[in-house]
C-alpha positions in Angstrom: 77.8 21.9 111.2 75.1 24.6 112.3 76.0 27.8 112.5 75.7 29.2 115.7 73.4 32.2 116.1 73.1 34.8 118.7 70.9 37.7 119.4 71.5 41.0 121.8 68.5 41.0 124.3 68.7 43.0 126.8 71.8 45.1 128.0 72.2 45.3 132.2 73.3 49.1 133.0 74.8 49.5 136.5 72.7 52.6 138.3 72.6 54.5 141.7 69.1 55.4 142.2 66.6 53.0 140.0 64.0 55.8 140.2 66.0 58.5 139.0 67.9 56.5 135.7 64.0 54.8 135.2 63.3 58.9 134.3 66.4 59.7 132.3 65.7 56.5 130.2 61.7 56.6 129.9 61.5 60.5 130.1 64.5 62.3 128.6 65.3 59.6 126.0 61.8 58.0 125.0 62.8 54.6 125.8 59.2 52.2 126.2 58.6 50.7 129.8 58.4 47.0 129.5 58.8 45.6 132.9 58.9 47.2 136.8 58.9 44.4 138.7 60.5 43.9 142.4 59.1 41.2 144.6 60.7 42.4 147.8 63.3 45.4 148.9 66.5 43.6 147.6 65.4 43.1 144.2 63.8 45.3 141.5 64.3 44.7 137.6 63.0 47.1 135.3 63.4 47.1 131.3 63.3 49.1 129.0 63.2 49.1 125.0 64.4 51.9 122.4 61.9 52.7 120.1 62.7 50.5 117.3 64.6 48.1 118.5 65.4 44.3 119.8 67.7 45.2 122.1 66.0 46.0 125.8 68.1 47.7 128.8 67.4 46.8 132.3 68.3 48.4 135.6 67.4 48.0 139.2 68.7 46.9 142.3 69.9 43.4 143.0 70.9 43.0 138.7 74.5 43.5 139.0 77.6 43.8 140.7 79.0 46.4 137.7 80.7 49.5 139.3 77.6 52.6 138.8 78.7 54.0 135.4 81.3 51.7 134.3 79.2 50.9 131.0 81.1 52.3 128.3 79.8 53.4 124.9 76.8 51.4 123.8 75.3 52.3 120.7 72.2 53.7 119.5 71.6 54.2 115.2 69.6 56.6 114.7 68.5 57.7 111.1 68.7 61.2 111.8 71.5 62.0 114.1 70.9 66.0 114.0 67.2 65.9 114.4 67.8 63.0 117.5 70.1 65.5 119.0 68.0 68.3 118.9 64.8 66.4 120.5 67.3 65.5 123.1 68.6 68.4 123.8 64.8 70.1 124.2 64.4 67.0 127.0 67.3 68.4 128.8 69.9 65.7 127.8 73.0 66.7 127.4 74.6 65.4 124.4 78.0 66.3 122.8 78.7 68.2 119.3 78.2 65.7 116.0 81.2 64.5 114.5 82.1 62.9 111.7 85.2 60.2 110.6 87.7 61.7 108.7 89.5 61.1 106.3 86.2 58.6 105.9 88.1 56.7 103.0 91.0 55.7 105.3 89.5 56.3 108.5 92.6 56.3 111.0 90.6 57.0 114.7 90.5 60.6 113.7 87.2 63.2 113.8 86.2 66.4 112.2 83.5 69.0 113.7 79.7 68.3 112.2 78.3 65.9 110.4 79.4 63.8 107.3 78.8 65.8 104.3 77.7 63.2 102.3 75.5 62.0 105.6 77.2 58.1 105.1 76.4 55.2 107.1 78.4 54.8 110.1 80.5 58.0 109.7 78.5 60.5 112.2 78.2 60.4 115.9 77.5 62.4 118.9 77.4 60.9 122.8 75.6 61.5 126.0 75.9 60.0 129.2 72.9 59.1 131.5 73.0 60.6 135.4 75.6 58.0 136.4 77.9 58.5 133.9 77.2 55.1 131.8 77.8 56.4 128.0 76.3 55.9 124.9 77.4 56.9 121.5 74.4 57.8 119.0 75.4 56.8 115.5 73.9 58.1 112.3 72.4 55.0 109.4 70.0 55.5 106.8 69.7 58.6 106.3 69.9 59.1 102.7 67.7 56.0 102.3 64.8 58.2 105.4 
């Protein structure tokens, strides 16, 4: 038997003003305009792709019947989580203090103030939240390979 294979395309996020969140995403957070497309006044998808990865978003009106900013922690890996925070921040996103697992050998759900100290995969994060509240969770990978 084959096995079955899937692959993350494009993530719908549920917005308020299309205008406005196209901005945050393309503007603040860098992400590549792909698509602005809307063929009458009920319907207008736009995408949008991360630098770097496979994974597009789209917004727009007419996409979804999610409740505005009911998505709920999507993740971006980045390779540098303190230097992605900082460029961030200087865009005028807010995004939360880095944090790190601990204990990281026996992870239990619990966090500890800055960044890994031994900068391991998967072990730092920090979050932001675009103007409708959807959240996203960046997550340090890579760095001591960067």
């Amino acid at each position: 038997m084959t096995a079955l294979t899937f692959s993350v395309e494009v993530i719908t996020i549920p917005v308020s003003d299309v205008d406005r969140a196209l901005r945050f995403y393309k503007d603040q957070l860098g992400f590549h305009l792909d698509v602005d497309y809307s063929p009458n006044h009920a319907f207008r998808v736009v995408q949008l792709t991360p630098s770097g990865s496979a994974c597009s978003i789209q917004i727009g009106k007419g996409l979804t019947d999610a409740r505005v900013g009911s998505l709920r922690n999507v993740y971006l890996v980045v390779t540098d989580l303190d230097a992605t925070r900082t460029q961030l921040l200087e865009r005028g996103t807010a995004v939360s203090e880095i944090r790190h697992k601990t204990p990281i050998g026996a992870w239990d759900g619990g966090f500890a103030p800055g960044l890994d100290p031994a900068r391991g995969d998967y072990a730092s994060f920090a979050s932001f939240s675009d103007p409708d509240g959807n959240s996203w969770v960046l997550q340090e990978r890579g760095y001591r390979n960067a």
